[in-house]
C-alpha positions as CSV (number, residue, x, y, z in Angstrom):
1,X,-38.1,18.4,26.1
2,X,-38.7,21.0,29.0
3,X,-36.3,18.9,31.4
4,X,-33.2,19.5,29.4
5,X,-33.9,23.4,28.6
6,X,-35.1,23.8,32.2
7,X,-31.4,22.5,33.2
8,X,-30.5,25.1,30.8
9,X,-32.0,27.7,32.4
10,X,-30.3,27.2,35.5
11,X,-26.8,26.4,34.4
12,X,-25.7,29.2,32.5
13,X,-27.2,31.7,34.4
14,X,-26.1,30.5,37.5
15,X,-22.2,29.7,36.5
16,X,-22.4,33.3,35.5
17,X,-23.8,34.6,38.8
18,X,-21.5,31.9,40.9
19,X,-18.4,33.2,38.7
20,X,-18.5,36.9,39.1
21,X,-20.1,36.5,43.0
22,X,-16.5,34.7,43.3
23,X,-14.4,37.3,41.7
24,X,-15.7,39.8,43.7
25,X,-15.6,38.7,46.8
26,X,-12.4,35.8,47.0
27,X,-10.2,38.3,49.5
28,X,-7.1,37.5,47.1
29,X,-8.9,39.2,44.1
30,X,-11.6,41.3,45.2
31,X,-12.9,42.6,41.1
32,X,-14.7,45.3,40.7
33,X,-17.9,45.0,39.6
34,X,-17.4,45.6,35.6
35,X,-14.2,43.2,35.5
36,X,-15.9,40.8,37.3
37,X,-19.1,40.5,34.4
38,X,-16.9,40.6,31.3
39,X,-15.0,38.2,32.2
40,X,-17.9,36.0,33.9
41,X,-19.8,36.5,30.7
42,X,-16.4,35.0,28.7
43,X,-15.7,32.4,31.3
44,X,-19.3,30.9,30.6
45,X,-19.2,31.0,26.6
46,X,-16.1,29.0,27.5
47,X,-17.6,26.6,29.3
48,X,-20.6,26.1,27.0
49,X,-18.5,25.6,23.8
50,X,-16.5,23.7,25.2
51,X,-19.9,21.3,26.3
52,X,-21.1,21.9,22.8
53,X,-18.0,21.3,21.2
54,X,-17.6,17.5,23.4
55,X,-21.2,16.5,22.6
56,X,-20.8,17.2,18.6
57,X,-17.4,14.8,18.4
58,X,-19.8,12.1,20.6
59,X,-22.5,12.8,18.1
60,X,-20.4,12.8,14.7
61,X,-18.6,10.2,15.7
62,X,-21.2,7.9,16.7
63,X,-23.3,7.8,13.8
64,X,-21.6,5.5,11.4
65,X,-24.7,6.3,8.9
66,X,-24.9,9.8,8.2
67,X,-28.4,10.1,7.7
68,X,-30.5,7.8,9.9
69,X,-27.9,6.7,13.1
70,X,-29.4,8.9,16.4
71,X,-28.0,9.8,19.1
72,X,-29.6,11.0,22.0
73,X,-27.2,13.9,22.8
74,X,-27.9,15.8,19.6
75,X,-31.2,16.1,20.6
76,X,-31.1,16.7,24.5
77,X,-27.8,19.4,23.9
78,X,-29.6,21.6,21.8
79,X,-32.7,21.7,23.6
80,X,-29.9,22.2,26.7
81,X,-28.4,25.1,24.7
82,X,-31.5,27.2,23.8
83,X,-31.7,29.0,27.1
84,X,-28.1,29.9,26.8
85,X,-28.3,31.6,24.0
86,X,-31.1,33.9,25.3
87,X,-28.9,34.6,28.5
88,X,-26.0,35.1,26.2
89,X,-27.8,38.1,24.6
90,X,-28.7,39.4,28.4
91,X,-24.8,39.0,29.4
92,X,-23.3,40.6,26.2
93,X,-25.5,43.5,27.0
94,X,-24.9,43.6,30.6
95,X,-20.8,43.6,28.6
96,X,-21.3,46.3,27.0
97,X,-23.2,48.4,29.3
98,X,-20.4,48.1,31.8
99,X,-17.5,49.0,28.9
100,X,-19.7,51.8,28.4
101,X,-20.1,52.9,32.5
102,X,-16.2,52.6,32.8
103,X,-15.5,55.2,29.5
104,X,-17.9,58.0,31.6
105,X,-20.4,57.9,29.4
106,X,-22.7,57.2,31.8
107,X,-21.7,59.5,34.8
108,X,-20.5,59.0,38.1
109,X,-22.9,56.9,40.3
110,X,-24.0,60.0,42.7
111,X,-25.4,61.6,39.6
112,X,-29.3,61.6,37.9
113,X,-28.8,59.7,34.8
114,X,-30.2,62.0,31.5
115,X,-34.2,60.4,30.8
116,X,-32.7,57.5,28.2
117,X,-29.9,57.3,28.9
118,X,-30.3,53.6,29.3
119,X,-32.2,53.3,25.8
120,X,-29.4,54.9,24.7
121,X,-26.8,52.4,25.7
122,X,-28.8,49.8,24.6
123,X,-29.2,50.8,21.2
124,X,-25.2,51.4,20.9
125,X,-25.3,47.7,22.0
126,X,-27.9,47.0,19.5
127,X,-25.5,48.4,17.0
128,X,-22.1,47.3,17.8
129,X,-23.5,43.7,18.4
130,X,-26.5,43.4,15.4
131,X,-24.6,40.1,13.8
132,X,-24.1,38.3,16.9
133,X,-27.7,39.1,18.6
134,X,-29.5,38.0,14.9
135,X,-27.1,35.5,15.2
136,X,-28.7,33.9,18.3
137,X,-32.3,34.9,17.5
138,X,-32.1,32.5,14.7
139,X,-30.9,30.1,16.7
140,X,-33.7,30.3,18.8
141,X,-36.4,30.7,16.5
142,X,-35.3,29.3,13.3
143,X,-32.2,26.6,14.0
144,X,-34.4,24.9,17.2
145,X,-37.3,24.8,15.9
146,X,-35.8,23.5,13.0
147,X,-33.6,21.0,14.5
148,X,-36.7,19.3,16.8
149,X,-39.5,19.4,14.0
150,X,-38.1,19.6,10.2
151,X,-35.7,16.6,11.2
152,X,-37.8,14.5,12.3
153,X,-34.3,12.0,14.1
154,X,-32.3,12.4,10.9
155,X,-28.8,13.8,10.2
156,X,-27.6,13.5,13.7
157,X,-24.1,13.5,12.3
158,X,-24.4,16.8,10.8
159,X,-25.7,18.7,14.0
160,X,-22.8,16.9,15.7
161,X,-20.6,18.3,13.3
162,X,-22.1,21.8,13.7
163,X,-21.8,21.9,16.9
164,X,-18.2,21.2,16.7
165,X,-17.9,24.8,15.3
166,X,-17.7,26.0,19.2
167,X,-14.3,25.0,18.9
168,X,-12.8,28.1,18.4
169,X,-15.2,29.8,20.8
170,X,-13.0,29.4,24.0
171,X,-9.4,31.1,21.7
172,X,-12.0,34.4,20.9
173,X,-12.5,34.7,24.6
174,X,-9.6,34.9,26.0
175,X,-8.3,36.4,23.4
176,X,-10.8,39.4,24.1
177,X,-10.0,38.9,27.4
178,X,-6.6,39.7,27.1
179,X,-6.9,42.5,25.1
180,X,-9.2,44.5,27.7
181,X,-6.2,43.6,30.2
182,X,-4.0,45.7,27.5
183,X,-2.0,42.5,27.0
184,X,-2.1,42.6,23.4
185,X,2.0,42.2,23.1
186,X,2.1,38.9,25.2
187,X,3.4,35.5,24.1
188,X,0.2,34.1,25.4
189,X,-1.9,36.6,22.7
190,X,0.0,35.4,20.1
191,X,-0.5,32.0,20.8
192,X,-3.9,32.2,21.3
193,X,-4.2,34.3,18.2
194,X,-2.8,31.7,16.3
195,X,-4.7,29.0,17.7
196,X,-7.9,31.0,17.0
197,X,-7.2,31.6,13.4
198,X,-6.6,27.9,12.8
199,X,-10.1,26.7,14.7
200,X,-12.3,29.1,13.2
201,X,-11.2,28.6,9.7
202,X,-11.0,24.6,10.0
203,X,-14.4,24.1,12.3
204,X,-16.6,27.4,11.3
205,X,-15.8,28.0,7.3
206,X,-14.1,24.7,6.2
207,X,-16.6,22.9,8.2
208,X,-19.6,23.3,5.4
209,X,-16.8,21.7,2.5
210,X,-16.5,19.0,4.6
211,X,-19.9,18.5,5.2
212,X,-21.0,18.6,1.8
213,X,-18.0,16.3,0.8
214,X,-19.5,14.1,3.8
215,X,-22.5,13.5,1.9
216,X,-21.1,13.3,-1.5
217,X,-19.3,9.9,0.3
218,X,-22.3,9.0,1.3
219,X,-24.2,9.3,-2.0
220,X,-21.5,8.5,-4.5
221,X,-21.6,12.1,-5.7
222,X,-18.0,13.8,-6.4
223,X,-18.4,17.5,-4.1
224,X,-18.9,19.6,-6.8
225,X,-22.2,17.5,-7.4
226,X,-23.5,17.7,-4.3
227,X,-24.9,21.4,-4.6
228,X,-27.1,20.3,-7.5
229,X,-28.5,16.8,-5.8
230,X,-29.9,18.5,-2.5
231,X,-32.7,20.2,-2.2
232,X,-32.7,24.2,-3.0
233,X,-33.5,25.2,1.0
234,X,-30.5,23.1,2.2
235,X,-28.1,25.2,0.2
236,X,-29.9,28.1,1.2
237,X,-29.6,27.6,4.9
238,X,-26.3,26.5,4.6
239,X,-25.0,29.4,2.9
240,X,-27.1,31.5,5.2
241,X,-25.2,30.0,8.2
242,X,-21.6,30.6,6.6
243,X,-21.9,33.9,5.4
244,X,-21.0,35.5,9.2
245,X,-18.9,32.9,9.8
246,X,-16.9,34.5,6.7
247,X,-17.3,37.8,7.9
248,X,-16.1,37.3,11.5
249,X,-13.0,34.9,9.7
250,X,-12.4,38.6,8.1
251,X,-12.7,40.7,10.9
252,X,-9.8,37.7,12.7
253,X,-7.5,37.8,9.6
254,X,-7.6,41.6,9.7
255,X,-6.6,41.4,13.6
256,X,-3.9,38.8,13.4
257,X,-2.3,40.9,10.6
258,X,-2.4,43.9,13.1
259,X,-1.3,41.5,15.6
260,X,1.8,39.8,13.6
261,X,2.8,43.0,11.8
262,X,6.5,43.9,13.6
263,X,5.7,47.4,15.5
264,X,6.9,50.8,13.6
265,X,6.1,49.4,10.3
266,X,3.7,50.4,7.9
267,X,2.0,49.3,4.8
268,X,3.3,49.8,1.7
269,X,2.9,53.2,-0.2
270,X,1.6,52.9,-3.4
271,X,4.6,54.3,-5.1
272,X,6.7,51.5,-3.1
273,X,4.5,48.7,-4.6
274,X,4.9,49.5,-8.3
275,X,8.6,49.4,-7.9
């Protein structure tokens, strides 16, 4: 267990480091040092969905019994994947301390920073990022522990599928991305928009249908069904799972409808809409 985790360790953290050493110092880009960690910090989510995302298809679609075919990738990716989820939290901070450096909040360099200053940015951090930093606690210390022990080598296909939700994680990237570049009006942020939209709805909050229809095929069990012949914890965690997956498909439809609305125009009045 320690070799894969160990590998862990040293991959994300060092893409990250090898990735914004680069941007700084290639002569044809020479970034600055805040420019060069957000998009670092993106460049490796990227890459580690995209990982995640190719060893769930190998998974899912290797197990031809969805309950007791293994593969050996479900296991050795998530125990691969734990450590990046604790240097995610690190790098989302490090994010959002540098966002906060370049709006002066934290003073020019020559000055003495105010005593917590720093505590200060970090619970602003704390705030603005709760859902996503519970989000990989639980991952961590319920959804590994979870996935190693409670399993015990069954229902590889479902953690394949689950980690196929990663999907959409490289579209969110560069999508933020492109919007602290100011190039919110771009083809290319359309299109990514778009593409976005259509992975997180069809492999973060359409996934769970399909996974309970899955095992309805399985069983014999028509979908509706299957919520009453599992036990009471599997709903549980499942609806535990896609409740910020709703709320973040929310927060995307609200942007996309910013996004697509033609510039100048505005909602509706009330007085309009009872025409």
């Amino acid at each position: 267990m320690l070799t894969p985790m160990v590998a862990g360790g040293v991959v994300f953290p060092g893409l990250f480091l090898l990735s914004k050493n680069t941007l700084q110092r290639l002569p044809q880009l020479r970034w600055g040092e805040a420019d060069a960690v957000i998009v670092s910090a993106r460049l490796v989510s990227s890459v580690q969905a995209v990982m995640a995302s190719t060893a769930g298809y190998i998974v899912s679609t290797s197990c031809k019994h969805i309950i007791d075919d293994q593969h050996w990738l479900s296991s050795a990716y998530t125990q691969f994947a734990v450590p990046y989820f604790i240097y995610d939290i690190y790098a989302m901070f490090l994010c959002h301390w540098h966002k906060h450096q370049v709006k002066g909040h934290g003073g020019d360099e020559g000055e003495t920073r105010a005593p917590g200053s720093t505590w200060a940015v970090a619970r602003g951090y704390l705030h603005k990022e709760f859902l996503m930093v519970l989000h990989h606690a639980v991952m961590v210390l319920v959804c590994f522990p979870l996935s190693v022990v409670w399993r015990q080598g069954k229902g590889d296909f479902f953690l394949g599928c689950l980690l196929m939700a990663e999907v959409s994680t490289p579209f969110v990237c560069l999508g933020k991305i492109l919007i602290q570049y100011k190039q919110q009006h771009t083809l290319l942020h359309k299109v990514n928009g778009a593409l976005m939209l259509l992975s997180f709805l069809c492999c973060r909050v359409l996934l769970f249908p399909y996974l309970y229809w899955a095992y309805g095929r399985h069983a014999g069990l028509p979908l509706l069904s299957v919520p009453l012949a599992i036990p009471a914890h599997v709903n549980l965690g499942a609806a535990l799972l896609l409740a910020p997956q709703l709320y973040w498909f929310f927060l995307i439809c609200r942007g996309a409808c910013r996004l697509f609305r033609p510039r100048g125009s505005r909602p509706p009045s009330p007085c309009q809409t009872q025409d």
